[in-house]
VMD Tcl script that draws the C-alpha trace (Angstrom):
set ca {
  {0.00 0.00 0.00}
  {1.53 3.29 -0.99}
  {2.01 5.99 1.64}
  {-0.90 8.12 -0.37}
  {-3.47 4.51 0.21}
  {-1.98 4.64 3.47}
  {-2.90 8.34 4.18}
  {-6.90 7.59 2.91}
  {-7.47 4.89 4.52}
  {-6.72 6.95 7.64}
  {-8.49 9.39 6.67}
  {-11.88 7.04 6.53}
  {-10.90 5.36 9.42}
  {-11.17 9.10 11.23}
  {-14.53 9.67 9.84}
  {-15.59 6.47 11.67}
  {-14.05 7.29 14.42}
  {-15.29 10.75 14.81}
  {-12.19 11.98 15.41}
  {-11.98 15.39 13.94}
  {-8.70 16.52 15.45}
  {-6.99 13.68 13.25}
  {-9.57 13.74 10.37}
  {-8.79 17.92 10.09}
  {-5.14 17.60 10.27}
  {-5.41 13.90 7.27}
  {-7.92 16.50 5.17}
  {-5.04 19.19 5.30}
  {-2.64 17.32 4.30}
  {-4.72 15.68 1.25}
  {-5.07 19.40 0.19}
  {-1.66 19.77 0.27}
  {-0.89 16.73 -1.40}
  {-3.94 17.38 -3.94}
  {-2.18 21.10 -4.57}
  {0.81 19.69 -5.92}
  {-0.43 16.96 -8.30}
  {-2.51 19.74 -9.72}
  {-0.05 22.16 -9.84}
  {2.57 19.90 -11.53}
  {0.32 17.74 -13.48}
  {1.92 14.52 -11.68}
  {0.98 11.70 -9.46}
  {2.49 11.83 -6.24}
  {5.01 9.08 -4.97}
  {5.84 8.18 -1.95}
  {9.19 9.85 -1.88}
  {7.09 13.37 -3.01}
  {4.29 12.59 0.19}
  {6.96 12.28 2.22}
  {8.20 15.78 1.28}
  {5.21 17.53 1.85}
  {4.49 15.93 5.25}
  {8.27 17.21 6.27}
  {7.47 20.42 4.41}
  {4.24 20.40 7.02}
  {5.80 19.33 9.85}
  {8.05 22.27 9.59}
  {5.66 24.51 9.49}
  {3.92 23.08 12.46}
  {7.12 23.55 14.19}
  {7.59 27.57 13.48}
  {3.96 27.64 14.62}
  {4.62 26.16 17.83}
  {7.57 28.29 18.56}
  {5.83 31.47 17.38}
  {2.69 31.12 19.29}
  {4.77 29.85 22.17}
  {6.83 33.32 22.23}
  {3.34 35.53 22.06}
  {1.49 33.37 24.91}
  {-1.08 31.57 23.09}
  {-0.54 27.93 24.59}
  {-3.83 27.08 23.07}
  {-2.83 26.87 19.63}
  {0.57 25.63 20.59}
  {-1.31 22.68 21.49}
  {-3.64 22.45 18.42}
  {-0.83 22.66 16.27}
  {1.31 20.07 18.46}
  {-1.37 17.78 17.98}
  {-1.08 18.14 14.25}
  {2.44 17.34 13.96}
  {1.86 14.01 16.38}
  {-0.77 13.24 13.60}
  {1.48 14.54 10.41}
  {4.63 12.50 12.20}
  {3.42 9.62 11.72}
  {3.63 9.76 8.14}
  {7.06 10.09 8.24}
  {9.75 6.98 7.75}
  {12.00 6.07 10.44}
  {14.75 9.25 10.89}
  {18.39 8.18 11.46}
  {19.83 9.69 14.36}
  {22.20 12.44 15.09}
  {25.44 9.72 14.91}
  {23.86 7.97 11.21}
  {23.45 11.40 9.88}
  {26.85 12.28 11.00}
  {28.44 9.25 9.28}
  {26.24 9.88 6.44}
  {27.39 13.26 5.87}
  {30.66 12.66 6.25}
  {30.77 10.14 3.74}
  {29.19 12.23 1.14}
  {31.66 15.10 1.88}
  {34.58 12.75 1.07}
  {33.05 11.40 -2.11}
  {32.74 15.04 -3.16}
  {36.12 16.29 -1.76}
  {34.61 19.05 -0.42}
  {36.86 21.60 2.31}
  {35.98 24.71 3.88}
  {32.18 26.64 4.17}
  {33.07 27.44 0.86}
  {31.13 24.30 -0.58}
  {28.83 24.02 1.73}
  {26.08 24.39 -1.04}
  {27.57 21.28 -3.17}
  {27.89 19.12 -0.24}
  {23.80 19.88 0.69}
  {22.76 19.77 -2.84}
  {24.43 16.11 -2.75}
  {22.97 15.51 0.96}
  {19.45 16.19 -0.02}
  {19.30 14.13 -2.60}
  {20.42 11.18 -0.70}
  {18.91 11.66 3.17}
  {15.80 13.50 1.97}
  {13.00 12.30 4.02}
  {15.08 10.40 6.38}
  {16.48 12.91 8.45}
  {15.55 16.08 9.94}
  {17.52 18.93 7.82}
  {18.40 21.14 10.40}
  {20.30 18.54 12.03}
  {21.57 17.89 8.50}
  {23.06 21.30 7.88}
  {24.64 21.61 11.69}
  {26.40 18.22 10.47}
  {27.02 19.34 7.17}
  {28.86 22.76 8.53}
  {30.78 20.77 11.46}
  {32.15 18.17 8.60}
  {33.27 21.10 6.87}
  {34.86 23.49 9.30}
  {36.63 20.43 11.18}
}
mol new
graphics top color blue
foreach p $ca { graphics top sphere $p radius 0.5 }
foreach p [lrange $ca 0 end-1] q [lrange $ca 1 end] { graphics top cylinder $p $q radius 0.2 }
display resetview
């Protein structure tokens, strides 16, 4: 079943439920997903789904942080409950030491040294650990493979 079946199914299994926290935050990310075959003229895969649930889960995450900072723990919490919801979505994420090893590896292939190429060794990175990692802690390893 792809990760789109996947993602409908749970979706209809919400509607059962009555669960509209779930079922709101499944129909949001069906737009989304809906959006960009429409856009593009193309039919998702899984690899695509995968970026727009990360691209949503970031998103989620500035939310948090911004409502956080002006007070409003109510819709910190609505929007934490999204990304529990969106997370799950996600494949397994390699941790901080696999992305590490991962990074360095790639920076070797490429030769890269110094900040300088910093935007070849992502470009590469990208293409390779998209989906599977979280970028941010991507680019911090990224930038301490280079300067070290």
């Amino acid at each position: 079943m792809s990760l789109k079946e996947q993602i409908t199914e749970d979706m209809k299994a919400a509607m059962r439920a009555k669960d509209s926290e779930k079922l709101g935050t499944i129909r949001l990310l069906q737009a989304a997903m809906k959006q960009r075959e429409v856009d593009e003229r193309i039919t998702l895969d899984d690899a695509a789904v995968v970026a727009i649930v990360d691209k949503l889960i970031k998103q989620r995450k500035d939310s948090i942080a911004a409502f956080e900072q002006a007070g409003r723990q109510d819709l910190a919490d609505k929007e934490a409950s999204e990304l529990v919801v969106l997370q799950a979505y996600l494949p397994a994420r390699l941790s901080a030491d696999e992305v590490s090893a991962e990074v360095k590896a790639i920076v070797a292939e490429l030769g890269a040294s110094g900040p300088g190429d910093m935007g070849k060794v992502m470009g590469a990175v990208k293409t390779r650990l998209a989906g599977k990692a979280d970028m941010g802690l991507v680019s911090a390893a990224v930038k301490a493979a280079l300067a070290g």
